[in-house]
C-alpha positions in Angstrom: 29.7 -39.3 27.8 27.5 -42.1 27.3 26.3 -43.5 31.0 27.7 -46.7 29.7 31.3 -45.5 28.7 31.1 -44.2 32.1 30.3 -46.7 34.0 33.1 -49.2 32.1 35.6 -47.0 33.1 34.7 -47.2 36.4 34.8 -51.2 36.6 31.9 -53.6 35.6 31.1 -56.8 37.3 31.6 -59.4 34.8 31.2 -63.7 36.1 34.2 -65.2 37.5 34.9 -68.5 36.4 37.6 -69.7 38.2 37.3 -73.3 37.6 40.9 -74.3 37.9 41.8 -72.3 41.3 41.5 -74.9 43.7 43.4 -77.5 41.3 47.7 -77.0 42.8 50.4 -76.3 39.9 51.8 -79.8 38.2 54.9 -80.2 35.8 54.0 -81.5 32.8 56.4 -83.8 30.6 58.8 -81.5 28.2 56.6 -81.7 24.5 58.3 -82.5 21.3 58.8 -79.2 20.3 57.4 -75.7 21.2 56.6 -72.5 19.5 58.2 -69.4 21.4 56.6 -65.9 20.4 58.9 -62.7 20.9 55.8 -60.7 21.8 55.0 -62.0 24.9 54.3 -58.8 26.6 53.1 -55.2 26.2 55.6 -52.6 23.8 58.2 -53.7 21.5 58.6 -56.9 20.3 62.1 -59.0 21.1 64.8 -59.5 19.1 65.8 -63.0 18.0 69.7 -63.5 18.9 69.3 -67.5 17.6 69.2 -68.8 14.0 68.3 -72.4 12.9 70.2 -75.3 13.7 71.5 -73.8 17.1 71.3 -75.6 20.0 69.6 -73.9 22.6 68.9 -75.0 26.8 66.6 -74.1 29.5 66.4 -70.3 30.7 69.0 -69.6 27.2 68.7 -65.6 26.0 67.1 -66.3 22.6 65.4 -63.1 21.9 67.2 -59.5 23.5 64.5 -56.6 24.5 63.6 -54.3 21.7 63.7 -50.9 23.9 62.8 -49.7 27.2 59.5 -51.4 27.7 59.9 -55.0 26.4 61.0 -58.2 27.5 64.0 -60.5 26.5 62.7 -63.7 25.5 64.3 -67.3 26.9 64.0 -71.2 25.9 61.8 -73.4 27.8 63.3 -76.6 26.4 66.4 -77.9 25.7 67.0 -78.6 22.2 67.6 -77.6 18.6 66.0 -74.0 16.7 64.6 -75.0 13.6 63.0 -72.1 12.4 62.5 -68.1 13.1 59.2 -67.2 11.3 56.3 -64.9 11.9 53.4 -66.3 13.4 49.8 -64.9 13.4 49.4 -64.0 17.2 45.9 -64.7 19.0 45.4 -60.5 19.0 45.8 -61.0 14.9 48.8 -59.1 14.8 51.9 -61.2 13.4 54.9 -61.7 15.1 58.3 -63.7 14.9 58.7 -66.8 16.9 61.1 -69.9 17.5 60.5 -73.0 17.0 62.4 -75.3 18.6 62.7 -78.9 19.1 63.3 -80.2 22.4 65.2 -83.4 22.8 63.8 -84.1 25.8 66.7 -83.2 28.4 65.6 -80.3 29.8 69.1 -79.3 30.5 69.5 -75.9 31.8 71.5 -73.4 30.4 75.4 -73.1 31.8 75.9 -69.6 31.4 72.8 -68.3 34.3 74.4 -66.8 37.2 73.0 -65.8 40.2 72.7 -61.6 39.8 73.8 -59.0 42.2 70.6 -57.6 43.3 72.7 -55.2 46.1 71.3 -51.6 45.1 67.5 -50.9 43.3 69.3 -50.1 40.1 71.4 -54.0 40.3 67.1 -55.3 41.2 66.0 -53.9 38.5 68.4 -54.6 35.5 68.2 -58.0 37.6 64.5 -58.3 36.8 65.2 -56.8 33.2 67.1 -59.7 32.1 64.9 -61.9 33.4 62.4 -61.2 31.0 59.7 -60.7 34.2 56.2 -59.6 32.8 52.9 -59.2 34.5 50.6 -62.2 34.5 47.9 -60.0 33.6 46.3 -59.2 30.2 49.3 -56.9 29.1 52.4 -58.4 30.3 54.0 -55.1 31.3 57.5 -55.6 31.9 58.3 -55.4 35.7 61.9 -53.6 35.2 59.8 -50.8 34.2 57.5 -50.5 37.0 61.2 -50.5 39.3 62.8 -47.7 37.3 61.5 -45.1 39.5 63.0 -41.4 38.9 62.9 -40.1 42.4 62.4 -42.8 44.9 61.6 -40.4 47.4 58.5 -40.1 45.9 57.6 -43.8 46.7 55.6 -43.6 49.9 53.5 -47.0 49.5 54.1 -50.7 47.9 51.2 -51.8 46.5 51.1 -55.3 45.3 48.4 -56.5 43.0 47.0 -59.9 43.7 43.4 -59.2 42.5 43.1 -61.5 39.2 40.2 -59.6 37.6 40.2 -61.5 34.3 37.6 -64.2 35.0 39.2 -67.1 33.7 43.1 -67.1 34.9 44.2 -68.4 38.3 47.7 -67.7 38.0 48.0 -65.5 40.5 46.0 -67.5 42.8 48.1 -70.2 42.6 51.1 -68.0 43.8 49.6 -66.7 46.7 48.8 -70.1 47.5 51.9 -72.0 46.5 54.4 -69.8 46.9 53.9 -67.8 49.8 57.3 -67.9 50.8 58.7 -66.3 47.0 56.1 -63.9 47.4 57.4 -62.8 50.9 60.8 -62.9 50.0 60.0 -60.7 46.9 58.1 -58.3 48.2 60.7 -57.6 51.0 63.7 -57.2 48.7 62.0 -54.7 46.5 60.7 -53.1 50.2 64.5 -53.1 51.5 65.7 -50.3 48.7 62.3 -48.8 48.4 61.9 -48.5 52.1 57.8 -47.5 51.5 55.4 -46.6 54.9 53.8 -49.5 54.4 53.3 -52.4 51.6 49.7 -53.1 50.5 48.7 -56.2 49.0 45.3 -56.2 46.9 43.2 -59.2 46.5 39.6 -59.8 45.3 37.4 -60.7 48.0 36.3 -63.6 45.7 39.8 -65.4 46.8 39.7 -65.8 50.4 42.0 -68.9 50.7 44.8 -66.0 49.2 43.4 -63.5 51.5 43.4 -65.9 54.8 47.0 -67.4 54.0 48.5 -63.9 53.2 47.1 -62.5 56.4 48.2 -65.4 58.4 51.9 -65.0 57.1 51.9 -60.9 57.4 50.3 -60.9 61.0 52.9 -59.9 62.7 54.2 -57.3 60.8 51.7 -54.2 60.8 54.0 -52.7 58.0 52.2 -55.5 55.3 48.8 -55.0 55.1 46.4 -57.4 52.9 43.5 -55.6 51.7 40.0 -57.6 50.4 38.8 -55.5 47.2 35.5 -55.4 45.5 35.1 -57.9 42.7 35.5 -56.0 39.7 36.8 -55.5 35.7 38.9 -53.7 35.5 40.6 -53.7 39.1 41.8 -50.3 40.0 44.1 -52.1 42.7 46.1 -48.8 43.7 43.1 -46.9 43.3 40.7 -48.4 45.8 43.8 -49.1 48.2 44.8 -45.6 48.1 41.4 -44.3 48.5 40.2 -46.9 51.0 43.2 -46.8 53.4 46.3 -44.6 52.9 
């Protein structure tokens, strides 16, 4: 194998330009009309359940998961569909999207309920319907990582904070900004999984994260916050697991 291969699977060190992490989240006006793909995450595409001239509102089902590991798809904006067309995608691949055109309301949609989330099977079709992806480069559908066969098996939660792409500050912003979601998150899904111990992985190059997450976890030696090494791809699990556990 080529030194280089190698030495790419192992991680490479690549600059890190995270120009917008310091800058906090804003809520931008609603726009005249948006563009909504059904391939927002990693497997099969989504189904559109919505036609033109329907009125759609905020968090409305407008395209249903395609199998096991995809996503449903929801509005962002209140409004009218106007079309359901393919769309060339920024990987090249097409795709079908909505466009819809807000009216400016932002009304959310009546029928969202508040889920029973009272068992890890309730969490995870919970999550499922949600449409939850990663924020990373492949968008893998989070009901999948929670369908665990024997949960017995799951000895450790490891949580990945560690932004490796160089540009996105996402998950950044999170730590930072919603610190409180993040707790509460991570301790439902800790409740039925009832791991040794939770691990959360951040990139040394994000110490505000690392600082507030360890302030916020220091009294509970059950959630540990561990500083990685800089590198793309992170290996998250990896380096936790054979670092620390």
């Amino acid at each position: 194998m080529p030194s280089r291969l190698f030495n790419a699977m192992k991680g490479v060190k690549v600059p890190h330009r995270k120009n917008t992490a310091l800058m906090e989240a804003v809520r931008m006006p609603p726009p005249k009309s948006v563009v909504i793909p059904t391939v927002m995450h990693i497997g099969a595409p989504a189904k559109p359940v919505v036609k033109p001239g329907d009125k759609v509102a905020v968090g409305q089902l407008i395209a249903e998961s395609g199998g096991f590991i995809s996503a449903p798809v929801h509005a962002s904006v209140s409004g009218v569909v106007k079309k359901v067309e393919d769309i060339v995608l920024s990987n090249g691949r097409n795709a079908p999207a909505i466009f819809i055109e807000s009216d400016g309301e932002m009304r959310p949609f009546e029928g969202i309920t508040l889920p029973k989330a009272d068992t890890l099977d309730q969490l995870t079709e919970a999550v499922r319907a949600s449409g939850i992806v990663g924020l990373g480069g492949a968008g893998f559908p989070t009901s999948v990582k929670l369908a665990i066969k024997d949960i017995e098996q799951a000895e450790y939660f490891v949580i990945n904070g560690a932004e490796c792409e160089p540009y996105i500050t996402s998950d950044t912003r999170t730590m930072l900004d919603y610190t409180d979601l993040v707790e509460r998150g991570l301790r439902r899904i800790a409740d039925h999984l009832k791991p040794k111990a939770v691990y959360i992985g951040v990139e040394a190059n994000k110490p505000k994260s690392i600082e507030k997450l360890r302030e916020r976890f220091k009294n509970d030696p059950t959630i540990i916050v561990k500083s990685l090494t800089p590198m793309y791809p992170q290996k998250t699990a990896y380096e936790i697991g054979r670092a620390h556990v």
